[in-house]
C-alpha positions in Angstrom: -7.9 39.9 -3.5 -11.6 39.3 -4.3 -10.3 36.3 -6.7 -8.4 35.1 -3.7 -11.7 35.3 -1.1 -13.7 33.1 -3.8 -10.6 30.5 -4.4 -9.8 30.8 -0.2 -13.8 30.0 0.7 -14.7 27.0 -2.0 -11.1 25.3 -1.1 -12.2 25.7 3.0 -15.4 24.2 1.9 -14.8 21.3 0.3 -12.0 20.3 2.3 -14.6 20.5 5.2 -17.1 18.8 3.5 -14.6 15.8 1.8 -13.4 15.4 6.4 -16.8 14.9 7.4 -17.0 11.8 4.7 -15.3 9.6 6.6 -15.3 11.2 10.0 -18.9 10.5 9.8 -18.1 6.8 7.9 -16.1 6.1 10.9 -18.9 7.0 13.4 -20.9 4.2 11.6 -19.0 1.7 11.2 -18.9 0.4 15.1 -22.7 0.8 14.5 -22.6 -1.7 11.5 -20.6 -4.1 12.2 -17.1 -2.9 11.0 -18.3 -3.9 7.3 -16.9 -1.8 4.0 -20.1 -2.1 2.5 -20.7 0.9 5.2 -18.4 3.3 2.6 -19.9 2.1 -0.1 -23.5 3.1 1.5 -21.3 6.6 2.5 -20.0 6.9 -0.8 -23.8 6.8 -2.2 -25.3 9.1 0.4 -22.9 12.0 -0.2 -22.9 11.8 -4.0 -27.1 12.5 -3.4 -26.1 14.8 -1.0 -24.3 16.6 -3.6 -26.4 16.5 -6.4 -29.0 18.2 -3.4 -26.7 20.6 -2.7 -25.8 21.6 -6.6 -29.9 21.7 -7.0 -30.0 23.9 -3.9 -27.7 26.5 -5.5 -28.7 26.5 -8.9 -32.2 27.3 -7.2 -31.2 29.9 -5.2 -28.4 31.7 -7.6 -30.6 34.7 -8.7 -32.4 35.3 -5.6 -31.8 38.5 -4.0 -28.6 39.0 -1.7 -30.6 38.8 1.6 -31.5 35.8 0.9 -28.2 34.6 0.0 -27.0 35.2 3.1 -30.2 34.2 5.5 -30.7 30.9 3.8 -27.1 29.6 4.4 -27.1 30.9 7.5 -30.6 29.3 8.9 -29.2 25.8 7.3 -25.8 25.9 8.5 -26.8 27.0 12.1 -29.1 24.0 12.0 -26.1 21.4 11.0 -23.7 23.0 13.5 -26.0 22.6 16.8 -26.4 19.1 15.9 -22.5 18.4 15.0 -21.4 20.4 17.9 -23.1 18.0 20.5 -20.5 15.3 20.0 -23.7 13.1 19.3 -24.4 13.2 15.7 -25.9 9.9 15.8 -28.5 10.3 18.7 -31.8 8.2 18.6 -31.6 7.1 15.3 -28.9 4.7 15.6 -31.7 2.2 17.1 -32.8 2.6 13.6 -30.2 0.1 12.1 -31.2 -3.4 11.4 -29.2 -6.3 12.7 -28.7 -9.2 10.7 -30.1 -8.2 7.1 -29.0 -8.5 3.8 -29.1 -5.4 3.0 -29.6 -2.3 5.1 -29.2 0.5 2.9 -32.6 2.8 3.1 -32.2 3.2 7.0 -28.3 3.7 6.8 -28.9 6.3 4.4 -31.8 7.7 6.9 -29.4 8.0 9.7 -26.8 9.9 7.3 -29.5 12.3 6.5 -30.6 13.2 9.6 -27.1 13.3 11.2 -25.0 15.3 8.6 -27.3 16.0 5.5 -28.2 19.6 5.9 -24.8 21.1 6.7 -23.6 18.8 4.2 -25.9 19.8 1.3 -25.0 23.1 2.2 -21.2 22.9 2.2 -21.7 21.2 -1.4 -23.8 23.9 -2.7 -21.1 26.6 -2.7 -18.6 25.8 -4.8 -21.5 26.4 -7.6 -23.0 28.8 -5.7 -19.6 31.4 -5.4 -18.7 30.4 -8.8 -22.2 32.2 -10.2 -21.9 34.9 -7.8 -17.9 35.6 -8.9 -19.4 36.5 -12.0 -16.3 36.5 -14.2 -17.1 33.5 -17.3 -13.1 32.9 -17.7 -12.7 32.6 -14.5 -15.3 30.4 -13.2 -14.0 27.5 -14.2 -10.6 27.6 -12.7 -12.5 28.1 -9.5 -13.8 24.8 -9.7 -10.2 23.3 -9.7 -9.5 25.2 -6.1 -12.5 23.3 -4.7 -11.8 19.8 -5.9 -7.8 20.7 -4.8 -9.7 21.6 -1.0 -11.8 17.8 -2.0 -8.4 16.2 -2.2 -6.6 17.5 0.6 -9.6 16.7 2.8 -9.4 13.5 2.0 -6.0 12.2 2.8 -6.0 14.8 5.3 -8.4 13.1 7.8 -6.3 10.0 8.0 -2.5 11.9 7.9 -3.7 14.7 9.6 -6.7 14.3 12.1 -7.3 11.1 12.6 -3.7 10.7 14.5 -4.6 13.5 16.7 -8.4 14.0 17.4 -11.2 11.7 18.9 -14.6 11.4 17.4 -15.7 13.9 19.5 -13.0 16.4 19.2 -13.4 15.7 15.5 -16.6 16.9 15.6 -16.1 20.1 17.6 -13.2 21.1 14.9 -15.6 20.5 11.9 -18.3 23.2 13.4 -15.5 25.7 13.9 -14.4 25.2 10.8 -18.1 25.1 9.6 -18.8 28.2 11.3 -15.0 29.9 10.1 -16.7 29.0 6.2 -20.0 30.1 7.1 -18.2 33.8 7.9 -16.3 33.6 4.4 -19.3 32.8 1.9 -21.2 36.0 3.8 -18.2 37.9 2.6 -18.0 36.2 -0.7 -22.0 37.5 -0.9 -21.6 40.9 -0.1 -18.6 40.7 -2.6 -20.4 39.4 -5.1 -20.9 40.3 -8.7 -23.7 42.9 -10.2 -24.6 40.7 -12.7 -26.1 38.0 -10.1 -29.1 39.5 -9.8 -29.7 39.5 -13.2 -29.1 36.3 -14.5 -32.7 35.0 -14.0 -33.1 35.7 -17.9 -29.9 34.4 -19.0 -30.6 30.6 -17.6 -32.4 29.4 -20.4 -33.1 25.6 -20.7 -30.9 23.1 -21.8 -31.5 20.9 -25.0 -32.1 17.4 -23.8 -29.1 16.0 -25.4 -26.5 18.1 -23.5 -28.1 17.5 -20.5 -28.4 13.7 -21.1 -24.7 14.0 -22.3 -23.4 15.6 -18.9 -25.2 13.8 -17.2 -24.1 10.1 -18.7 -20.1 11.3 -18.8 -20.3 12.1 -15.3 -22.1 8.7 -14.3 -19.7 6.5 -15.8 -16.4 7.4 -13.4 -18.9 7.8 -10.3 -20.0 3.8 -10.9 -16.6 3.0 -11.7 -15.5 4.4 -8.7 -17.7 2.6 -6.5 -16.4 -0.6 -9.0 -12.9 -0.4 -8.6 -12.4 0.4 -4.8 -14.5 -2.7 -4.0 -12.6 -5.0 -6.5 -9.7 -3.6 -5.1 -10.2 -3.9 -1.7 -12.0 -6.9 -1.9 -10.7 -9.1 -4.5 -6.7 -7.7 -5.1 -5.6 -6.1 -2.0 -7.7 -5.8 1.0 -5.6 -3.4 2.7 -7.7 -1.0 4.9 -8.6 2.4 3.8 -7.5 1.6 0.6 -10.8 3.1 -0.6 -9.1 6.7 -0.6 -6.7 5.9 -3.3 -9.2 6.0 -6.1 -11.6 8.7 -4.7 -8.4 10.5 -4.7 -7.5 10.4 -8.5 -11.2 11.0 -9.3 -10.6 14.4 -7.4 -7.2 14.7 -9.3 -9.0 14.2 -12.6 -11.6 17.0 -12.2 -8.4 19.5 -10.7 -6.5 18.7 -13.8 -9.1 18.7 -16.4 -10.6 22.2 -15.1 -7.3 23.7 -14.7 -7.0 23.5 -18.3 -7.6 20.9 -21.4 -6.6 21.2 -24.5 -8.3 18.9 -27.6 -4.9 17.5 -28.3 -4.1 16.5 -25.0 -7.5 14.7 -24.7 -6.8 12.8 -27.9 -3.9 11.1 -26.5 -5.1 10.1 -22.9 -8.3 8.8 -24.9 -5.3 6.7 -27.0 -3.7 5.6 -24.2 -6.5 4.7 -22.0 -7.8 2.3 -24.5 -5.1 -0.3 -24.4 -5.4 -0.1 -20.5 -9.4 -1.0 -20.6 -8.1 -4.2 -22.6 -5.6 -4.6 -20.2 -7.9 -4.8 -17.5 -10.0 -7.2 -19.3 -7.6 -9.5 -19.6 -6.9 -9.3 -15.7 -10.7 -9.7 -14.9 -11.2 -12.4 -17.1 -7.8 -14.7 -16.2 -9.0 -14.0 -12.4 -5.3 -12.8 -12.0 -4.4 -11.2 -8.7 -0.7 -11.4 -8.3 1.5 -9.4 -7.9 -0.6 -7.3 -6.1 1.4 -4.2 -7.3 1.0 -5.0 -10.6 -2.8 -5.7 -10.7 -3.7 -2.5 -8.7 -1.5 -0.3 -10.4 -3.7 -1.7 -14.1 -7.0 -1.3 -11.9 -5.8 2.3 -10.9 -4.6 3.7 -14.4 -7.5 2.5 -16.5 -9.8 4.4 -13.9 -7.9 7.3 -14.2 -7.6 7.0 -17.7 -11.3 6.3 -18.3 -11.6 9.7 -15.4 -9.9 12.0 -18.0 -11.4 10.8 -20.8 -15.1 11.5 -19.3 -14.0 14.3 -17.4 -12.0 15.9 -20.3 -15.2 15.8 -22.8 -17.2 17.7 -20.2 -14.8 20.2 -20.2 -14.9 20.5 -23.9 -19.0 20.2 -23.9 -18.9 22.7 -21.0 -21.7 25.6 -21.6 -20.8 29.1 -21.3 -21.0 30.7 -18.0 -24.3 32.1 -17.4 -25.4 27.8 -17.4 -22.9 26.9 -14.8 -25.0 25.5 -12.0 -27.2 23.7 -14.4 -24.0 22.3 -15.9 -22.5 21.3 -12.4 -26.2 20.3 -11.6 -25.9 17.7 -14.3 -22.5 16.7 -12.9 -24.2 15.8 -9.7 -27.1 14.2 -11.1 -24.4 12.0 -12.9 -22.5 11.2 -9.7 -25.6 10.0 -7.8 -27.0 7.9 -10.9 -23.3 6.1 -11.2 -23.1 5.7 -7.2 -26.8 4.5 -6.9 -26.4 2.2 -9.9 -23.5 0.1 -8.5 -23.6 0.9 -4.8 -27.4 -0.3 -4.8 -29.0 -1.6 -7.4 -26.7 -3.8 -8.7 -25.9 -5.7 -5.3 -29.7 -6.5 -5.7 -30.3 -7.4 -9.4 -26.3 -9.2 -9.3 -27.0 -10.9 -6.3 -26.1 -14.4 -7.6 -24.1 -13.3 -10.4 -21.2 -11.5 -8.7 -19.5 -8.1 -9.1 -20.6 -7.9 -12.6 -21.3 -4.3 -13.2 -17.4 -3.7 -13.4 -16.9 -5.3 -16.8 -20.1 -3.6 -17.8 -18.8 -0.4 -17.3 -15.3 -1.0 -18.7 -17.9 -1.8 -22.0 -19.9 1.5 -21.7 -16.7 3.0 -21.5 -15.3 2.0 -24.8 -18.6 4.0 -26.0 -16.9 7.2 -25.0 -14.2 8.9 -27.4 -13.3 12.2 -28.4 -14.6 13.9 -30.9 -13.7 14.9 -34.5 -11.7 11.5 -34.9 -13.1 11.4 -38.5 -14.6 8.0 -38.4 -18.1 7.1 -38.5 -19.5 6.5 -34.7 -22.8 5.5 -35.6 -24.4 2.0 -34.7 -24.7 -0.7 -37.9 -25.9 -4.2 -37.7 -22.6 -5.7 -39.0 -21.4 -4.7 -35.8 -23.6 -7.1 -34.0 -22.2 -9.6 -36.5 -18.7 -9.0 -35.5 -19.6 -8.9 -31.7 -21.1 -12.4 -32.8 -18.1 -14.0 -33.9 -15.5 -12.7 -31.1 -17.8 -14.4 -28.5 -17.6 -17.7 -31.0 -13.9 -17.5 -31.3 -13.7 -16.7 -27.5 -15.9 -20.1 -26.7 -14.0 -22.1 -28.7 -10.6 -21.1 -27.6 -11.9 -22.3 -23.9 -12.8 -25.4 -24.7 -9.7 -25.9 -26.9 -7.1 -24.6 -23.6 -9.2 -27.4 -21.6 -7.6 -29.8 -23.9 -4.2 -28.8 -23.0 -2.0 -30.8 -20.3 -2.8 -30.5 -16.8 -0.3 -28.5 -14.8 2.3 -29.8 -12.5 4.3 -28.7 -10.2 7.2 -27.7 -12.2 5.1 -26.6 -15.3 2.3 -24.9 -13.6 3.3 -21.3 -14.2 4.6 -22.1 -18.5 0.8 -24.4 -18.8 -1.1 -21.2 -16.9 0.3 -19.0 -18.8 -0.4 -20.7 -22.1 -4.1 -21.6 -21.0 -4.6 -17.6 -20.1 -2.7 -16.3 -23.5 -5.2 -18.3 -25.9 -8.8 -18.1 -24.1 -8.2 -14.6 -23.1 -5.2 -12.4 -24.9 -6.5 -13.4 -28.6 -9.9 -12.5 -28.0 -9.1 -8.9 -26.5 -6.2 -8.3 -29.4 -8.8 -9.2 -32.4 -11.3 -6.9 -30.4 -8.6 -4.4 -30.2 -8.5 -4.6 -33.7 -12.1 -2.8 -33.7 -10.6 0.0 -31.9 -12.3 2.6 -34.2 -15.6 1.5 -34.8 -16.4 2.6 -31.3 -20.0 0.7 -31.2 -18.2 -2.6 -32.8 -15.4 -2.3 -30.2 -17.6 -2.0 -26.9 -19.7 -5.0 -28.0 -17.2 -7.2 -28.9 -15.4 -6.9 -25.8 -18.9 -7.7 -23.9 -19.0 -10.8 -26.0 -15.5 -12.1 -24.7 -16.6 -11.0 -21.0 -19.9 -12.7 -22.0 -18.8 -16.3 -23.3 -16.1 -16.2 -20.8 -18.3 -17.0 -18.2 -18.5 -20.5 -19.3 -14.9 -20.8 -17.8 -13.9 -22.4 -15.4 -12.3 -20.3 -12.4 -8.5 -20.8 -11.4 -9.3 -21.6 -7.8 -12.1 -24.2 -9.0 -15.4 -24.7 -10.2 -17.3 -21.7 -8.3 -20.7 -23.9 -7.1 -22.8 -20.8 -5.1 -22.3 -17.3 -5.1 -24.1 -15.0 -3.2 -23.9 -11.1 -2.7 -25.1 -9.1 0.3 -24.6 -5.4 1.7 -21.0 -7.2 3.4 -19.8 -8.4 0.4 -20.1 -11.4 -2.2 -19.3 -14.7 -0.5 -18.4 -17.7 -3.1 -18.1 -21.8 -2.4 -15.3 -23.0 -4.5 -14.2 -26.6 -5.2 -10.7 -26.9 -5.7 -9.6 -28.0 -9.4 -8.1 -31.2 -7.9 -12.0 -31.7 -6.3 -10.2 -32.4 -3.2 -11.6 -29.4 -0.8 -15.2 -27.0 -0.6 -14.2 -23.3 0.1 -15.9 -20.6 1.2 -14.1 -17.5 -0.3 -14.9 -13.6 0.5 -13.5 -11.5 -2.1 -9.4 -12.7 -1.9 -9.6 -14.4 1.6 -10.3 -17.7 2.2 -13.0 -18.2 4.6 -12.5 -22.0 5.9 -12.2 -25.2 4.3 -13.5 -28.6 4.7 -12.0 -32.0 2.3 -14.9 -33.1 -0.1 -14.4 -36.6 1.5 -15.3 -36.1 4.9 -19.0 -35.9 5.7 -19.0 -36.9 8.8 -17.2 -35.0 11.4 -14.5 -33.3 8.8 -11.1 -32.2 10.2 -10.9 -28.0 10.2 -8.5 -27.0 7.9 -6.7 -23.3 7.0 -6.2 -21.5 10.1 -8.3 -23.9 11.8 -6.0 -27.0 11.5 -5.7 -29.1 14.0 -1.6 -28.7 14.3 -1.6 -24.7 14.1 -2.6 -23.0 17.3 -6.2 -22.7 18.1 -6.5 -26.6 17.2 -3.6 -27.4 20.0 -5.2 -24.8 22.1 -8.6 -26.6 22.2 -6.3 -30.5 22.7 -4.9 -29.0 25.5 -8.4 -27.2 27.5 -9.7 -30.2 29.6 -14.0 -30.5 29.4 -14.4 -28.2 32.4 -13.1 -25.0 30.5 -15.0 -25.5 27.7 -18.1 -26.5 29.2 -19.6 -22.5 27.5 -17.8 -20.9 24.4 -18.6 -18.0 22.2 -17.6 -17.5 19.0 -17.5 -14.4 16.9 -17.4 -14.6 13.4 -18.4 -18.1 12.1 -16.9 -18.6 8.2 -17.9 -21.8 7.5 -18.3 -23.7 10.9 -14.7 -25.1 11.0 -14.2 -24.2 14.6 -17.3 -26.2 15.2 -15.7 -29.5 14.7 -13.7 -28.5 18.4 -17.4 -29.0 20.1 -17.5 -32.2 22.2 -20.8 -33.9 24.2 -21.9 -31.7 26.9 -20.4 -27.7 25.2 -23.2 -25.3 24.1 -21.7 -23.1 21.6 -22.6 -19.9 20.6 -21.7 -18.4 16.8 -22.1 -14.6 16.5 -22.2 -14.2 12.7 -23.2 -10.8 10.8 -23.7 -11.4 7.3 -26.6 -13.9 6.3 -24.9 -15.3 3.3 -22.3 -16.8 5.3 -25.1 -18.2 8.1 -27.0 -19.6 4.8 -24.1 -21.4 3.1 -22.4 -22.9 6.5 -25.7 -24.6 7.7 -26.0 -25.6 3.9 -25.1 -29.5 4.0 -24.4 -29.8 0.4 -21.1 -28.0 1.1 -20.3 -28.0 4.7 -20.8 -30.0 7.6 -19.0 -28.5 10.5 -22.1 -27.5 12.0 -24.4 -30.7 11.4 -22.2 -33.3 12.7 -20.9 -30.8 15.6 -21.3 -32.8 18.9 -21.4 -29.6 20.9 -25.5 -27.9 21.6 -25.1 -25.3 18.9 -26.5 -21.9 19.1 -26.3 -19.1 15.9 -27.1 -15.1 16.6 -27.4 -13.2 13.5 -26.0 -10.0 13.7 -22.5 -7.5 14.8 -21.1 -10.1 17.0 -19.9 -7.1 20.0 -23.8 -5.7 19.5 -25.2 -9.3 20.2 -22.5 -10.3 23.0 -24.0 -7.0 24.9 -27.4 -7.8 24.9 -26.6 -11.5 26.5 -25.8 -11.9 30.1 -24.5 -15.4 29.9 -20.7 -16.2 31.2 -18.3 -17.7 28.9 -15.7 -20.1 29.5 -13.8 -19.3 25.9 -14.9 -16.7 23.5 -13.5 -16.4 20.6 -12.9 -13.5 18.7 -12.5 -14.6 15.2 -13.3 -11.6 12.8 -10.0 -10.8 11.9 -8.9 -13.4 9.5 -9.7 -11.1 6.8 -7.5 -7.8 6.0 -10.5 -5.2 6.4 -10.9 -5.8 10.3 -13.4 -4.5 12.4 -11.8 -2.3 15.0 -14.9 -1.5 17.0 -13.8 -5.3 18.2 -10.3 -4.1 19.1 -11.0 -1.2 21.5 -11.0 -0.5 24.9 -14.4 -0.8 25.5 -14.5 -3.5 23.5 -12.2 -5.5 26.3 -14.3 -4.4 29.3 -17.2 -6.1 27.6 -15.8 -9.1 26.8 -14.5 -9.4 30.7 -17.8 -9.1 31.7 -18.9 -11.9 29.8 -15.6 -14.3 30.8 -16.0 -16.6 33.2 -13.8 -16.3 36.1 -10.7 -19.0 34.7 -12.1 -17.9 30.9 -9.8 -17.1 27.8 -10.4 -14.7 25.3 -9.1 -16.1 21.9 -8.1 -13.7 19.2 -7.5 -14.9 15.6 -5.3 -11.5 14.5 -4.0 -13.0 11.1 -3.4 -10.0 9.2 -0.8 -9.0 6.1 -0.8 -5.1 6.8 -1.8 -4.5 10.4 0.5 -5.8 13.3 -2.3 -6.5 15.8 -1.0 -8.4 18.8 1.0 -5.5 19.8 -2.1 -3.6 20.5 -3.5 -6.8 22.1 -0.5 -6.3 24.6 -1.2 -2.8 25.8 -4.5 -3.6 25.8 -4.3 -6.8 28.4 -1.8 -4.8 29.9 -3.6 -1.8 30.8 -6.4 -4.0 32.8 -4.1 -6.1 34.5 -4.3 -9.1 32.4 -1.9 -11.7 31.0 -1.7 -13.0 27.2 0.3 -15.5 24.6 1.3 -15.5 21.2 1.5 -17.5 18.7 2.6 -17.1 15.2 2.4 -20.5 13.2 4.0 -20.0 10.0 4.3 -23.5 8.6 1.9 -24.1 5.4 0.6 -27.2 4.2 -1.4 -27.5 0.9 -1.4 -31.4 0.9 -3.6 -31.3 4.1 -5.2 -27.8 3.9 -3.2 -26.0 6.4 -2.6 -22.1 6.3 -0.3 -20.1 8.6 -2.1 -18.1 11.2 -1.3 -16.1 13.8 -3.6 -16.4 17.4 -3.6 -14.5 20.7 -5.0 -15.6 23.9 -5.6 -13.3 26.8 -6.6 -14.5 30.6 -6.9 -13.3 33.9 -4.2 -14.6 35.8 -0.8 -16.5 35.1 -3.2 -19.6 36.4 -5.6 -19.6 33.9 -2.4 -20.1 31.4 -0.3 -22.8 32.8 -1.6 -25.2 30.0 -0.2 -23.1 27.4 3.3 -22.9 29.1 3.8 -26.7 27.9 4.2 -25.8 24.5 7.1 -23.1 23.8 5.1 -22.1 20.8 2.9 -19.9 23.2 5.4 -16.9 23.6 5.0 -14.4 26.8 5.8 -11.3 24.4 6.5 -8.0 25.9 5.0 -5.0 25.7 5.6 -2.7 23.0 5.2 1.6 23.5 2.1 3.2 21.8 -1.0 3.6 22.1 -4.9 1.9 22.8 -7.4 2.2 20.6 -11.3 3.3 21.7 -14.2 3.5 20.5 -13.9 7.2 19.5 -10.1 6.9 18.4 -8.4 4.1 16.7 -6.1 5.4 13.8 -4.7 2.5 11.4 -1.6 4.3 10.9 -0.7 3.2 14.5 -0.5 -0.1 13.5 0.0 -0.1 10.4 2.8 -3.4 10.0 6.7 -2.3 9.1 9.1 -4.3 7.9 11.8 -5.5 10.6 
């Protein structure tokens, strides 16, 4: 029974404390602009929080029982009265910067002082009841039911509460439960072992090495965490909440490893996750993103791979029981160092360079092996020498594939193939061939990533590239040199032909034959005479601006402002005819502090997977009628390959009053730059419409059941796109 109370208290806890992560992510998110970066910045906040809350217990583990039970209880009455209020984010949401680069420090401020003292507190006892349990075999195994309560709070917010509960509701369940766990670890304290109070002498310190070994093992799957969700939600599949899939087998790793792990077991993962860091390689380095399936599923299984491997020698370094909060303080230390390292410091010192610190890490984690292999792991300057000539044989293997035929039509896949198997596949097998000279290996597989950044990419020659807290935006020519792109992460941004200087032709979703360009052909001077625009790409919808229009872009990253009034690649915005007006910051946050009427506003966020659904909402709508003119259309650009979005448009026209048309154009065009899109405009009255009803490709769709979304409730899952 007592084992039961222990296992029953740290699985309530975690779970609790693994809900509030993105509960509290979601909160944000309206607040900064719908961005991911904003779980990234999570992400980073709660691994500090729990390397707070693992140095709170390891503190507080031998003092006397009455203050095992006041402290919590002090702490977690504190984080309770300020959850319970429904307003977690009071004041200090004025402290969050519109329009920079990167707003990190006061994000992280506002986390603190909205969740970080229950939080650290909630973290703090799976260490904390695994001392006071007592029992060294046992100990252990308890840390498996806390990561199994980890895991189930995590998919559990989105399956479970997300679908039922409003922000605020939300936030009245998590202090009951709070308070429900705060009852348990009192019990779990009065139940606690003899030898607690004793221990004091029995924490002796660590050598240096262990400690710098714990701590390093647990860093590396913490920054490649942060790696892979952003590669993968960014660069493969930008489907949203995606994030939770590899948080997920991070938990799974630690609940296996700690469940039990046996040398030989270790041995083999270590064997197979090898070929799998190669394999990955070779996907980074050809750029290859299709089929989706494929490349995620590599992504996911050399992160889980590496997970074990790191997570399996802990196990095996683990200390006996008497160190076990400074061995799960180490752990945390590890997990902040990883998420700090790649969630902030490397957007700032990679800020031109891309997403490099993923390949890095793949390198460091060749480092790691088990032990007793019986080779020698030590460092020798012949390895540098054969690090040396993999990087030579990798150069000139590029600039012999340049030499090979150009691709046509027919032969593009055989002559891609080819070009990918010789710069990239011989390289990684005669670096493979290293395998057990664990030094040798690591830095000959930096050398390939390292000379194969004098190749070319597969979209084009990549002419700027520039990282901020919203992601890393890139201007691309195409190999042909026909078109400039502006590309963020796997979505195309706009286009404009390297030909036209002088008022270019918008192209992608923008073209003139898909629906917004027949939509503006068809809106006589006196509708257009005031238009709004949020979300600006590259300035293609610009190019719609005529003699007489002011238009206003609403624009939240500065990267994309920079590189759109950047003449070198653009011109949408310099030869516009229209008075042109740019407002850096969220475009709904901006929109609300104007009190100008528009005659169109344009809501074009969406033409990237990871939408912003604080721009979806209910309250969302009321403000945008309040900025329409009376005859005024609201535009929506709802292009999307997961979410089925105009269906939610519907209820939400329809539950105002309102009337709407769809348009799905589906026709692509690669000779002229044309994508399929998919556009939704929303009006008054049947009046302001009659222009559309001319062309048939403006359908009056009906509406569909379900539900709206709001500011404090708007699950994905309800719109998540099924196949007909």
């Amino acid at each position: 029974m007592r084992t039961g109370l222990f296992a029953l208290t740290l699985f309530i806890a975690s779970a609790l404390s693994f809900v509030a992560q993105p509960m509290i992510g979601k909160r944000l998110l309206p607040l900064m602009g719908g961005t991911p970066g904003v779980w990234a910045a999570c992400l980073v906040f709660f691994q500090v929080a729990l390397l707070l809350g693992y140095l709170y217990a390891h503190r507080i583990a031998v003092v006397p029982r009455v203050h095992l039970l006041t402290l919590p209880v002090v702490l977690l009455a504190f984080g309770v009265s300020t959850f319970a209020t429904g307003q977690p984010l009071p004041v200090i949401a004025e402290w969050l910067p519109r329009g920079d680069d990167y707003p990190f420090l006061p994000l992280l401020a506002t986390l603190t002082l909205a969740i970080g003292v229950p939080f650290v507190v909630l973290t703090a006892t799976a260490p904390l009841l695994m001392r006071w349990y007592g029992d060294k075999e046992h100990s252990y195994a308890l840390y498996s039911a806390s990561n199994l309560g980890s895991l189930l709070g995590l998919f559990g917010y989105p399956l479970l509460v997300e679908p039922w509960l409003n922000i605020a509701a939300q936030q009245q369940a998590w202090a009951v439960g709070v308070s429900g766990c705060l009852i348990l670890i009192g019990c779990c304290a009065l139940w606690s072992s003899k030898e607690v109070t004793s221990l004091r002498s029995s924490t002796q310190d660590v050598p240096l090495y262990d400690w710098l070994t714990w701590t390093g093992l647990a860093a590396l799957p913490a920054a490649l965490l942060t790696s892979v969700s952003s590669v993968l939600t960014a660069e493969v599949a930008p489907v949203p909440m995606l994030w939770v899939v590899p948080l997920a087998l991070y938990l799974v790793s630690f609940i296996v490893v700690f469940s039990g792990w046996s040398e030989g077991v270790h041995r083999v993962v270590w064997r197979v996750s090898t070929p799998l860091i190669l394999l990955v390689s070779v996907v980074l380095l050809t750029r290859a993103a299709d089929p989706i399936w494929l490349v995620g599923a590599l992504h996911l299984s050399a992160f889980v791979g590496i997970c074990f491997v790191c997570h399996g020698e802990l196990v095996l370094r683990r200390p006996p029981a008497e160190r076990l909060t400074l061995f799960t303080l180490a752990l945390a230390a590890g997990g902040a160092a990883g998420g700090l390292l790649v969630g902030l410091v490397a957007p700032l010192l990679f800020a031109r360079l891309g997403m490099i610190e993923y390949p890095l890490a793949l390198v460091v984690a060749c480092l790691v092996r088990p032990h007793h292999l019986g080779h020698d792991d030590n460092w020798r300057t012949i390895d540098v020498a054969y690090a040396v000539v993999i990087g030579l044989l990798t150069l000139m293997l590029i600039i012999s594939a340049s030499y090979l035929p150009e691709a046509t039509e027919n032969s593009e896949p055989l002559i891609r193939l080819a070009k990918s198997g010789l710069k990239c596949c011989v390289p990684v097998v005669a670096t493979f061939a290293l395998v057990w000279r664990r030094w040798r290996f690591a830095m000959s597989l930096a050398a390939v990533f390292l000379a194969s950044a004098a190749d070319e990419s597969p979209s084009g020659t990549v002419l700027y590239t520039e990282r901020t807290f919203f992601g890393t935006v890139q201007v691309v020519r195409s190999r042909d040199g026909r078109f400039v792109r502006l590309v963020h992460g796997a979505t195309q941004h706009g286009q404009q032909r390297a030909d036209q200087r002088e008022r270019p032709t918008p192209l992608l979703y923008y073209h003139p034959s898909g629906p917004i360009g027949r939509l503006f052909r068809v809106l006589p001077p006196t509708r257009t005479k005031r238009v709004g625009v949020i979300g600006m790409g590259c300035g293609a919808m610009a190019a719609y601006g005529r003699e007489g229009e002011r238009w206003t872009f609403f624009e939240i990253d500065p990267a994309v402002i920079r590189i759109a009034q950047d003449e070198r690649y653009f011109t949408f915005l310099a030869t516009c005819a229209a008075k042109l007006e740019l407002d850096a910051g969220d475009g709904r946050q901006r929109l609300a502090l104007r009190d100008e009427l528009y005659d169109v506003l344009v809501l074009d966020a969406f033409n990237s997977d990871a939408i912003p659904t604080h721009l979806l909402t209910r309250e969302a709508m009321g403000l945008y009628l309040d900025r329409l003119a009376a005859n005024g259309l609201l535009v929506f650009h709802v292009s999307n390959r997961y979410l089925d979005l105009p269906p939610l448009l519907a209820r939400l026209a329809a539950e105002r009053g309102l009337v709407w048309r769809v348009d799905h154009d589906t026709i692509s065009d690669p000779t002229t730059g044309k994508l399929p899109s998919s556009w939704v405009v929303v009006a008054r009255d049947e009046e302001a419409l009659a222009l559309l009803d001319r062309d048939r490709r403006w359908e009056r769709t009906p509406v569909r059941a379900g539900m709206v979304w709001t500011d404090h409730y708007s699950p994905l899952l309800a719109v998540w796109r099924r196949e007909e």
